[in-house]
N, C-alpha and C positions, 0 to 999 in steps of 0.2 A: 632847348635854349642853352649856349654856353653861358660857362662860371666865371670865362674871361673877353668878356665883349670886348676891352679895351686894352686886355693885355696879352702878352706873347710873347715868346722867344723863352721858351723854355729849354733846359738842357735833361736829360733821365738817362744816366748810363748803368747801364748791364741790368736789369732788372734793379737802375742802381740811380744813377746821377740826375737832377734837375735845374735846371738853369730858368731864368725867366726874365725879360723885360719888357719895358713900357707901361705903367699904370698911372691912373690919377686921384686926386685924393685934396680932403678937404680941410677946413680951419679947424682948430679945438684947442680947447689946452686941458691941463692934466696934473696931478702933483706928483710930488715926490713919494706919498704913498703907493700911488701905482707903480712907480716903475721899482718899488721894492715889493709888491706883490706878483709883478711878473718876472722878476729877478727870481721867486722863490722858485718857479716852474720849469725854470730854463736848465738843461741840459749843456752847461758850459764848456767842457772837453768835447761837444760838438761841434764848434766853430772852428771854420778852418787854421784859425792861428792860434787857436788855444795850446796854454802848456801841455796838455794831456799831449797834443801832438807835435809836441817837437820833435820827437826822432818817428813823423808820420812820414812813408816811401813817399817822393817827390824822381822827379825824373831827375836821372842822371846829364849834364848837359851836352846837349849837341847830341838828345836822342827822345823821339816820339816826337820829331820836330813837328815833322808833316800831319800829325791828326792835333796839335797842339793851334798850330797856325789855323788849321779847317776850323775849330772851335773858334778860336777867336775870330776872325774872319765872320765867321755868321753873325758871331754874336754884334759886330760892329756896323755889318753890310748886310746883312740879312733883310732885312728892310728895304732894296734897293731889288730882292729877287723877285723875275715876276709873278711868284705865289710865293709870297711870303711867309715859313713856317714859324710857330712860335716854341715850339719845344725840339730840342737834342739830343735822344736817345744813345747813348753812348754803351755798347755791350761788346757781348766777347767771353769767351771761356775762362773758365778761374786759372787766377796767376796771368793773365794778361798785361797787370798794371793800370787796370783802369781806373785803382783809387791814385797812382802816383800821377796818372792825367790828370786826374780832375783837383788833385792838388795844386798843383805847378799851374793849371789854370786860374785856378781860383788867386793863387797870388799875382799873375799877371793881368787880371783883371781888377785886384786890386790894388795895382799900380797903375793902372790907365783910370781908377774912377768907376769904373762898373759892376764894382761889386756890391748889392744890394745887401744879401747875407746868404749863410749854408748852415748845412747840414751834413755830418759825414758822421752815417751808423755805423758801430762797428761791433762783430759779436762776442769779441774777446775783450773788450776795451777794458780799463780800470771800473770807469764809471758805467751802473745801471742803467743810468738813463740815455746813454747812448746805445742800449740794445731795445729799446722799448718806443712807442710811438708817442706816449703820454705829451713827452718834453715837446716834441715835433715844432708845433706850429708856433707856442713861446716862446722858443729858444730864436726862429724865425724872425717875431716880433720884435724882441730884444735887441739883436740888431739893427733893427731897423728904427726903432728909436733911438739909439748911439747914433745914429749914422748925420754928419749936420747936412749933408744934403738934401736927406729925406725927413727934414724935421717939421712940415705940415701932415705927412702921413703918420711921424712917430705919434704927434699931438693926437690924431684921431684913434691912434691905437691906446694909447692912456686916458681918450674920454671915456671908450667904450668899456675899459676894465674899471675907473669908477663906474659908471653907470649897474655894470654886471663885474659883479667881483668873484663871481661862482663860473665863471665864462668857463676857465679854465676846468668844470667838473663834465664841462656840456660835452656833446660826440664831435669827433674831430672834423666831423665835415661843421659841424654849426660853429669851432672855435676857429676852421680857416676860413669861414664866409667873414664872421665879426671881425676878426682880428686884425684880420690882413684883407680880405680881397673888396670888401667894402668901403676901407679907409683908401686903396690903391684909385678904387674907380672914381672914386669924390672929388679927390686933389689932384689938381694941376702940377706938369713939372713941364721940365722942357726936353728938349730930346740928349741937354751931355748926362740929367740925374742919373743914378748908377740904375742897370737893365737886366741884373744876372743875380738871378735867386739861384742857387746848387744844393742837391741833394748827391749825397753818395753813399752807393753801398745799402739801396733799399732790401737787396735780397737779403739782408743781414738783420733785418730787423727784425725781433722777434715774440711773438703773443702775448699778451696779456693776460692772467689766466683771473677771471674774475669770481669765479669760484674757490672752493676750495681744494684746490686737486691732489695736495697731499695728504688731506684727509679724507678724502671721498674714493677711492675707486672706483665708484659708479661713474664719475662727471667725466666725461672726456675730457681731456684736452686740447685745447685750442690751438690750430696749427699754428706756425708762422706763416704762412700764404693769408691767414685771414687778416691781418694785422697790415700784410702789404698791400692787399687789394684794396682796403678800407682807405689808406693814403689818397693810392690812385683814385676810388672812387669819390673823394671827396675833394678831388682834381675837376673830373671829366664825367661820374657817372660810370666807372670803367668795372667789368664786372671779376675781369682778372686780369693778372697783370701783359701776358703777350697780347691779351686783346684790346688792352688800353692804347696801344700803340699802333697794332695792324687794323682793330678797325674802329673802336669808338675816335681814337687820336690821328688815323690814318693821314686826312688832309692837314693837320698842322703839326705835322713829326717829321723833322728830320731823322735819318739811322745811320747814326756809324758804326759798323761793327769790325771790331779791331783783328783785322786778319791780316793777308801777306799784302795786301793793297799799301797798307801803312810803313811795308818792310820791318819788321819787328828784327827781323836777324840783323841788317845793317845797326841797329837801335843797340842789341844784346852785344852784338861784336866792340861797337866802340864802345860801352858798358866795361865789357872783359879787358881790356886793352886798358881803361885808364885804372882796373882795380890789381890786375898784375902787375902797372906797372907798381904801384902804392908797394906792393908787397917785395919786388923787387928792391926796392929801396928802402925798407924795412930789414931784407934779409942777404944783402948785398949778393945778389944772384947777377946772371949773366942777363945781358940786353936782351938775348937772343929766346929767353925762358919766358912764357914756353914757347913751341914752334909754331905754327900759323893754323896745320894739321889739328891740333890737339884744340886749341879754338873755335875750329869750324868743327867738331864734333862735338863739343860744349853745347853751340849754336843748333847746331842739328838735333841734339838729344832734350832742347828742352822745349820745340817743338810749338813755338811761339810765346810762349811762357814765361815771363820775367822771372817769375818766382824761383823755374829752377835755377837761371844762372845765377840769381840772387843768394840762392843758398848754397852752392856750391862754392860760390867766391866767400861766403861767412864761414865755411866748412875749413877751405884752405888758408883760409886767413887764422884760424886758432891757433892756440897755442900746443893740442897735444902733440903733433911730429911737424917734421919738417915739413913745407908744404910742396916740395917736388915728391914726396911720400903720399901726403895727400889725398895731392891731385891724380899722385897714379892708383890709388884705391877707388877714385868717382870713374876714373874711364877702363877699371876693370870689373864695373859693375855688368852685370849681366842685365839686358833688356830684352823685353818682350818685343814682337813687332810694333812699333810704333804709330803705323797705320791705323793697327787696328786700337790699339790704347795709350792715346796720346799723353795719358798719364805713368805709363811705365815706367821712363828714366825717372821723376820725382818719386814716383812709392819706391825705385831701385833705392835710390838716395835716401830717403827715409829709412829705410828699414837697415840699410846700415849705418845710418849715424844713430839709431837707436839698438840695435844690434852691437857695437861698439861700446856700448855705456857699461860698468864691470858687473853690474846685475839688469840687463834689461827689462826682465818681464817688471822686476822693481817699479822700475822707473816707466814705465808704462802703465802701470797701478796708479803712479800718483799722477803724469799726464789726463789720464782719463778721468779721474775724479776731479783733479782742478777745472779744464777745460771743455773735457765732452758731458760730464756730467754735471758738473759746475756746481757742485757739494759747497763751493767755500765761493759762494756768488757774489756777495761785498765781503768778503773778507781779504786781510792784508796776507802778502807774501809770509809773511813772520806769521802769523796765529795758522797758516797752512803746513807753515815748516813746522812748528811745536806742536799741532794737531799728528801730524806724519811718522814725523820721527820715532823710533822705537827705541834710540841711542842717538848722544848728543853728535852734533855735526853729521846725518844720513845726510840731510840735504844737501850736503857738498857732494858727497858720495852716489846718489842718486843723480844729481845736476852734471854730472863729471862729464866732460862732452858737449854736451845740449847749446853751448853757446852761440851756434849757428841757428837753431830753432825757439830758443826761448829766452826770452829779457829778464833776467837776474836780478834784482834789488839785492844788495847788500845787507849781510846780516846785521846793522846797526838801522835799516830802513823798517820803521815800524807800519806805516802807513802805505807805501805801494804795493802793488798785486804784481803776481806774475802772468807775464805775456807774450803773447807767440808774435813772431816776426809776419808769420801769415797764418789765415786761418784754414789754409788749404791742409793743416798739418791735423785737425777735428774732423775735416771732412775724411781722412787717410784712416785713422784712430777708428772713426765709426764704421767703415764699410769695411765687412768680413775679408769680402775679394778683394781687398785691396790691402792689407796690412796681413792676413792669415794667421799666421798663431800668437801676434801682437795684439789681436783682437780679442779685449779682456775687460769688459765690462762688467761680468758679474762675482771675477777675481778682484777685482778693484773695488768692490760694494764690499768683499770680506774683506780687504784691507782696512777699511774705512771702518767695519764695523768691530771689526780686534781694536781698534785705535781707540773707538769711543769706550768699548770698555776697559780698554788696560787705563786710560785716565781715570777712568770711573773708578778704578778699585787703587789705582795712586793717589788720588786726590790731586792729580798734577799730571804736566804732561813730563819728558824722560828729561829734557832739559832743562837744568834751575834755573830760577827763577826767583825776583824778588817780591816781597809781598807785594807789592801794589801790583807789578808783575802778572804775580797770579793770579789775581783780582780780577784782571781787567784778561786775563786770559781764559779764566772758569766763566765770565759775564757772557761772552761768545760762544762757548763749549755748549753752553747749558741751550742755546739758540739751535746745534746741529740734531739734537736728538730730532727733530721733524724728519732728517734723511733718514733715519733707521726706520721709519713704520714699511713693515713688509720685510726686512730684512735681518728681523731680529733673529739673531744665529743660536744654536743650539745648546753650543757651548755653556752661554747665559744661562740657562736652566741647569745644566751641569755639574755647574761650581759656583752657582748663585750666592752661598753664604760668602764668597768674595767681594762682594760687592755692598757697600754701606750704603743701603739703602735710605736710613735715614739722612744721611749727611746730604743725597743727593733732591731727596724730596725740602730739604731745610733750604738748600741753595737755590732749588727751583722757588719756593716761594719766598724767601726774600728777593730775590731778583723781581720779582712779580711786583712786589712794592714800589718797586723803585723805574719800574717800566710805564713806559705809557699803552693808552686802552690795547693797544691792539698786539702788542708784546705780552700784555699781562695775559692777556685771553689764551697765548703761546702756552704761557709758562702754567694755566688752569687745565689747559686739552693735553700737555707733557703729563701732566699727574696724573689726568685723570683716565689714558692713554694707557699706561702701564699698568694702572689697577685693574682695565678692563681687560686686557693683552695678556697679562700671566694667569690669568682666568680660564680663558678660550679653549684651551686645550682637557682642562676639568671634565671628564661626566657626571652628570650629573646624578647617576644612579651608586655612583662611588665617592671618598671622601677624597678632597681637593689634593693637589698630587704636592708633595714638600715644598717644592720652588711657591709654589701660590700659596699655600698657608704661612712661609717665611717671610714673606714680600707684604701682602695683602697687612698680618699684621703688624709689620714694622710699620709702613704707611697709616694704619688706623689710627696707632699710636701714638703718631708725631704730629700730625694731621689734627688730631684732636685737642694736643700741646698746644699748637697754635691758631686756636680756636675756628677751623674751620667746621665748617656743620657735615657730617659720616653716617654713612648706611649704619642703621643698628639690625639685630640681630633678623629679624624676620624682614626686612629688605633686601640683606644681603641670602637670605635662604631664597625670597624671591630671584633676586639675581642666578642663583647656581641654576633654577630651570628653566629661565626663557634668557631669550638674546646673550645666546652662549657664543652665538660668532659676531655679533657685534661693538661697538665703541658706545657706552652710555653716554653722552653728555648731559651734569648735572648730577650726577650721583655724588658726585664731590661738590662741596661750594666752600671757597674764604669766605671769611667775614666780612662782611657787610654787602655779601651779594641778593641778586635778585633771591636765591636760594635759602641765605641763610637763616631768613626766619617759617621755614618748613621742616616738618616734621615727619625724616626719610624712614619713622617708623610707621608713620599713617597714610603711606602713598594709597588713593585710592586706586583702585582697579576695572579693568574695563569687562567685558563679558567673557571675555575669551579667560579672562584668571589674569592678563599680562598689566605687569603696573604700570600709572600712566606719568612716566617722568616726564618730562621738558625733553622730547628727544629733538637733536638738531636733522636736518632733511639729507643732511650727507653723512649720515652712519658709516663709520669705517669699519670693513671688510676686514675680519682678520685670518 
């Protein structure tokens, strides 16, 4: 049985875009509490005209005419064919531009009236919730209750969130039948109401991990394929996503896939032509610059790709040399056959404007941690720079160059993130064969982990900073130690008396106070994390090695100051011979926890001799 008896005309490009219209839908009304509790769910920098996306690719004009027109064109006539599809699969190889299509659509649809609402994932975005599906279907809704056209379906999507105010906790196929497709089928409209739901950029969206995976080792984690299938299947029933389209979707799918049918080189050529001429005029160069030769090799090397002419033109558009200098460094790039790796010229590219930068591997350290690793996940451009830095202004230093690959906030911008022009540059980053000695993942984790501790033993990071300053920059520091489990470097043990330990276990639990449930719980498994972890390495047939008997009782110490309840002596002797490799949860507890009125010198014990704490079910491996 379909999910959409009465509605159709859907749009899904590249394992990516959704479109949709026709539905009906019935009477309700609703207050203004709901539509403030489904405001709280929404995913706002995912709607097409959100500020997040004002500098989002759009088609340059007077190019992608022809698969622009095919879209709209269905979406209006479609209806008139004589098997009428309801969805528009719109795909195509990365860097093809299919999110600047289904931009420049979605605004021309909502200038004719047909835009119902969207979605555009994206995996680098500022905002989380545009990498995640949680927002999905609210953020869906929400529009659609703004919308005055569709204000007998808004009404039925605000009865159903009173009615069910937890809707939002339920699985995404039960919050898209309630939400939306329930209220669609009930009410009447007529055929001008708007017809175009759009998703873009599903392949970007990425798992939810409902465990705890940075504390478990055990738990797998959760692909991104499971998160995208789930969408689809709570479409059609789809059990992945090529086969949501060829066969569960097969009869109501159209396919566009963005090849030479579209003419993309006509599209890139005039692209090239109106951004040369820009620079000409910029740099009072000749009419004739460049020659027609050197564009149609532009055109050739990037092999349908918007992306590379894209960043070639942001390359030569910068400020370090001239850009008849440039240009001539992109077309002395060496490539590999192009047939056979349609991605050569862009990795050629890539790796010399990162090759270029006055310390590359540097600055491919901090690339990889921001982006592929994504260590500083909601954190601002600013708490990444003062995180980084080893000396005031690296970030300039490191960034020097990059302007063509990565969006810059200004050092006075406390609140944005930094952001890649495309995300083709994570896909480059992560595959060995493809970047080769730029591929520095576990160089970039010892970066990351010198960082955390040269603050640790500063009390600050390298750049001053004013008291509140600092405040509100140790409040997010004390948040990163979750990246070091597993990474904790040697050094640490080393030169441990460097590091005041008390200072940092005081910071963790005042912060704790001041945090809500699920922060606090961070800043309990931080302490109690490091008590179990400078342990690990102990035999138990010998006395505890300096670093753990310095550590161990500073923490005892302070721990106790502030009235949290600690292992006494024959707990902690039980400790040294069992669960020598694992994370205790519970052998520390603040005041007024479940824990704190037990008495960790009377743990009883089970047969085996092993004491029976409160262990949590994902013990960390160490």
């Amino acid at each position: 049985m379909s999910y959409f008896p009465e509605a159709h005309d859907f749009n899904i490009e590249g394992y990516t875009n959704i479109y949709a219209k026709n539905y009906h839908h019935h009477d309700g009304r609703s207050s203004s509490n709901s539509v403030e509790r489904l405001r709280e769910h929404i995913a706002a920098g995912a709607m097409h005209d959100s500020a997040e996306r004002c500098d989002a690719p759009k088609c340059h004009p007077e190019t992608r005419v022809a698969v622009q027109d095919e879209l709209v064109n269905w979406i209006e006539h479609g209806d008139e064919e004589e098997e009428p599809k309801r969805i528009v699969w719109v795909t195509g190889p990365a860097g093809g531009g299919k999110t600047a299509i289904m931009g420049s659509t979605a605004d021309t649809c909502q200038k004719k009236g047909l835009l119902a609402c969207g979605f555009f994932f994206s995996s680098f975005a500022a905002s989380a919730n545009r990498r995640l599906k949680r927002c999905l279907v609210a953020t869906l809704a929400y529009q659609i209750v703004q919308h005055d056209a569709l204000r007998e379906v808004g009404e039925r999507i605000l009865s159903c969130i009173e009615r069910n105010p937890a809707i939002f906790e339920r699985q995404l196929e039960v919050q898209l039948d309630q939400l939306l497709l329930q209220p669609l089928r009930e009410t009447r409209r007529d055929a001008q109401s708007p017809k175009v739901i759009l998703i873009d950029g599903l392949d970007e969206c990425q798992a939810e991990q409902y465990g705890d995976i940075a504390r478990s080792p055990q738990e797998v984690a959760r692909a991104n394929e499971a998160d995208q299938k789930e969408i689809l299947h709570a479409l059609l029933k789809a059990p992945t996503i090529q086969s949501f389209f060829i066969h569960t979707a097969h009869h109501t799918t159209k396919r566009i896939f963005l090849d030479n049918k579209y003419n993309p080189d006509a599209d890139m050529l005039l692209f090239l032509e109106a951004k040369f001429a820009e620079i000409r005029r910029e740099y009072k160069l000749s009419s004739s610059w460049p020659s027609e030769d050197v564009k149609q090799t532009l055109v050739g090397n990037a092999s349908g790709q918007f992306v590379y002419v894209a960043t070639v033109m942001r390359f030569i558009g910068g400020s370090s040399a001239p850009p008849d200098k440039l240009l001539g460094q992109v077309l002395e790039l060496r490539v590999s056959d192009v047939s056979a790796n349609p991605f050569a010229p862009l990795d050629a590219l890539y790796t010399h404007i990162l090759s270029s930068c006055p310390d590359p591997y540097l600055t491919v350290r901090w690339l990889t941690l921001i982006f592929v690793l994504g260590v500083f996940y909601n954190g601002s451009a600013s708490f990444a720079r003062l995180f980084l830095e080893s000396s005031p202004g690296e970030a300039s230093y490191v960034f020097r160059g990059l302007n063509s690959l990565v969006d810059i906030p200004s050092t006075d911008d406390s609140t944005s993130q930094y952001s890649l022009f495309h995300k083709s540059l994570t896909d480059f980053l992560s595959d060995r064969s493809r970047c080769g000695s730029l591929y520095l993942p576990e160089g970039s984790m010892d970066l990351y982990c010198t960082r955390y501790l040269q603050i640790w033993k500063d009390k600050a990071p390298a750049s001053p900073l004013s008291l509140l300053e600092r405040e509100t920059f140790l409040d997010q520091f004390l948040e990163e130690y979750q990246y070091l489990l597993g990474w904790f470097p040697l050094f640490f043990e080393q030169n441990f008396e460097l590091y005041d330990v008390v200072w940092w276990v005081r910071l963790q639990a005042e912060s704790m106070k001041q945090s809500n449930c699920q922060d606090s719980f961070q800043h309990v498994f931080n302490i109690e994390y490091l008590f179990s972890r400078v342990h690990s390495k102990c035999k138990w047939y010998r006395r505890c090695r300096p670093v753990c008997r310095y550590i161990r009782t500073e923490m005892l110490k302070e721990l106790r100051k502030l009235g949290w309840t600690v292992p006494g002596r024959l707990h902690l002797l039980r400790h040294k011979f069992y669960h020598l490799q694992e994370h205790q949860a519970g052998i520390l507890a603040p005041p007024g926890s479940a824990q704190d009125d037990r008495s960790l010198e009377e743990v009883p014990t089970n047969s085996s001799g092993n004491s029976i704490l409160e262990k949590e079910p994902y013990l960390h491996q160490i």
